[in-house]
Phi, psi and omega in degrees: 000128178286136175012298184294320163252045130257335139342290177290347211249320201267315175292329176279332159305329154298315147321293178293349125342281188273351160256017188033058198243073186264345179224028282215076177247121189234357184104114166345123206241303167348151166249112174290147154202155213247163228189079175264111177232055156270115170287023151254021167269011200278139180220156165265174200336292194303313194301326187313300209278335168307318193258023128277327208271330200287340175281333186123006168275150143245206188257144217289150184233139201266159207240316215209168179259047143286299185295312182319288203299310195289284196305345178262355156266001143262040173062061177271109173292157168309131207007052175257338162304074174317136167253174183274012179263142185202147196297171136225160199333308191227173172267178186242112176260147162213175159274124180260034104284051220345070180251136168333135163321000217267016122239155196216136146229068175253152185282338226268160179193359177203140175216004186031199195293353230226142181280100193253123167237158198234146177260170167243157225193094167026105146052338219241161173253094219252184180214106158221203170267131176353317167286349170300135185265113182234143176293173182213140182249116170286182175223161191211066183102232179251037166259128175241120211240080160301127189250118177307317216291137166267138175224196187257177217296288200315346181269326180283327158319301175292350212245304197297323210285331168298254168341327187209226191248303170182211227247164197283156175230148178234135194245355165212193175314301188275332141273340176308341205258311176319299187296327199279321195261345152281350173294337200040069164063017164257187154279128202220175172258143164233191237254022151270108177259175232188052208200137187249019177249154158209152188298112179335295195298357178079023208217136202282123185202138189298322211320086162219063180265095172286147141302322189191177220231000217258157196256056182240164189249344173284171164225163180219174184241125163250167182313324184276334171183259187227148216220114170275130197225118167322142174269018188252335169320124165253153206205151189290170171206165170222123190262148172206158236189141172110167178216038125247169191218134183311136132273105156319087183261142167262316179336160207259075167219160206276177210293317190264034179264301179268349159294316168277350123350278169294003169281299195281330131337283200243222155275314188162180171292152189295157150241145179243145181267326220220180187282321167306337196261318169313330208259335142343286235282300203312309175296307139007264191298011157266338175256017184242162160260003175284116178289114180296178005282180192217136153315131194222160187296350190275140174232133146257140175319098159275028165241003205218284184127355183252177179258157184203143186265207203296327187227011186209158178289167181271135158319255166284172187188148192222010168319124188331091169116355183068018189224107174306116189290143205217150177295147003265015218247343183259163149295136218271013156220158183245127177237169151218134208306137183244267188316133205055302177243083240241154172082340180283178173250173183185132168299149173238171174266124194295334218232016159250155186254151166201163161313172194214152169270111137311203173172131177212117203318154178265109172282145189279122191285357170247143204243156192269000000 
């Protein structure tokens, strides 16, 4: 094992040591998702999302075309589904840090149906889609922080808010001026959208592959995406809960690779708190084509002798044989398993590579 995660292995045991966190429960955090394809559930747009919102769900919202691919392989018919995207009256430009309109030199003046966010380009303001991968600038106080790695408006978003406070918003002259000799001549993203659609759950996503072209304010999920459809239709619905949300890496890499890989990326290594979050994972892996095992966050203590994730001991525990592997005889990282026994956990040797499980926060576009 190298230096750096028995460092890292010693420091989070010592934490979870001195903050005494041996039972450390807040509620499931994974984002679940319930599938009601009863027909006599069928309701329209609005009614769908009341009787999500009435368990603490709202109506699902698709992030990537992965997730798109997970609900039709859980046997999603061609438009029988709602989704949680819906028109609004008019479009809406804001700042997602929700700071006021009060200087604008943006070009945009028509966006249809299309997610528009805007970058700076030397002092100018460009307008493209929200999917397009761009370097970006978050802000922190009066500090302003270009990040190269390119993502998409809704990844940078998330990136800022994590790491700092979130994309930059600009409010006279002279900070625009500012924000520009820190881009160093690239195109970057700033914290100004453009969209007259918007996600039940409040929560920020590129996701916008129509199907069709029709002057309608509802969705449906089709084989190609999303089916602009009225909202007076009735139609089945899937409700979903929770603010993470799984990542799949195919990538080949051994257990501290792949811990740094989702920090820097992502969140972190998937963690499961509760039996609810285990049955999350399970459906994932019944429905990807990506073979396990997958790395998952659990380590063990070589001085304490327990398993423990980045900042708290395991709880719930879901191991192969129903038996916690114990010193001197097990290996010192944890995966979990697809084949046969799909969903159970089981040790590994740290320094063997396999895929891995991420977790990555769902971000809002408004902030709580």
């Amino acid at each position: 094992m190298s230096l750096s995660l028995t460092v890292l292995m010693m420091t989070s045991v010592l934490l979870v040591l001195s903050l005494g966190l041996f039972d450390f429960t807040v509620g499931s955090h994974l984002q679940s998702v319930s599938f009601f394809s009863e027909e006599e559930g069928r309701m329209n747009w609005t009614g769908s999302l009341n009787a999500c919102q009435s368990t603490g769900s709202s109506l699902v919202t698709v992030y990537d075309q992965e997730d798109l691919n997970a609900l039709l392989k859980n046997g999603v018919p061609r438009s029988d589904f709602w989704s949680g995207l819906h028109k609004n009256k008019s479009s809406v430009t804001t700042w997602s840090d929700g700071n006021s309109l009060a200087f604008n030199i943006s070009q945009v003046t028509s966006i249809g149906d299309d997610q528009i966010c805007e970058a700076m380009t030397n002092r100018t303001w460009r307008a493209f889609n929200c999917s397009d991968r761009k370097p970006f600038m978050c802000y922190k106080d009066n500090n302003y922080i270009l990040i190269t790695e390119e993502k998409d408006w809704c990844q940078a978003l998330q990136y800022c808010r994590r790491h700092y406070t979130d994309l930059v918003s600009i409010s006279n002259k002279t900070q625009n001026d500012k924000v520009s000799e820190k881009g160093k001549n690239k195109t970057f993203w700033i914290g100004l959208q453009h969209d007259q659609w918007t996600w039940a759950d409040g929560s920020c996503s590129t996701y916008r592959n129509w199907s069709n072209s029709k002057e309608n304010s509802c969705s449906v999920f089709d084989t190609m995406g999303l089916f602009k459809l009225k909202c007076e239709n009735v139609k089945k619905r899937i409700c979903t809960k929770g603010n993470m949300r799984i990542k799949v890496i195919q990538n080949n890499y051994t257990w501290e690779e792949a811990l740094n890989y989702c920090e820097r990326k992502h969140n972190g290594l998937l963690w499961i708190e509760d039996e609810e979050d285990q049955k999350v994972v399970e459906q994932w892996l019944n429905h990807t084509d990506v073979e396990g095992p997958f790395w998952i966050g659990l380590r063990q203590s070589t001085l304490f002798g327990f398993w423990i994730w980045k900042d708290r001991t395991v709880g719930y525990s879901n191991w192969k044989n129903d038996k916690i592997p114990a010193m001197p005889m097990s290996n010192r990282c944890g995966v979990i398993v697809k084949r046969n026994t799909t969903g159970k956990w089981k040790d590994e040797d740290c320094w063997r590579q396999h895929h891995f499980l991420c977790e990555e926060e769902i971000v809002l576009m408004n902030k709580k």
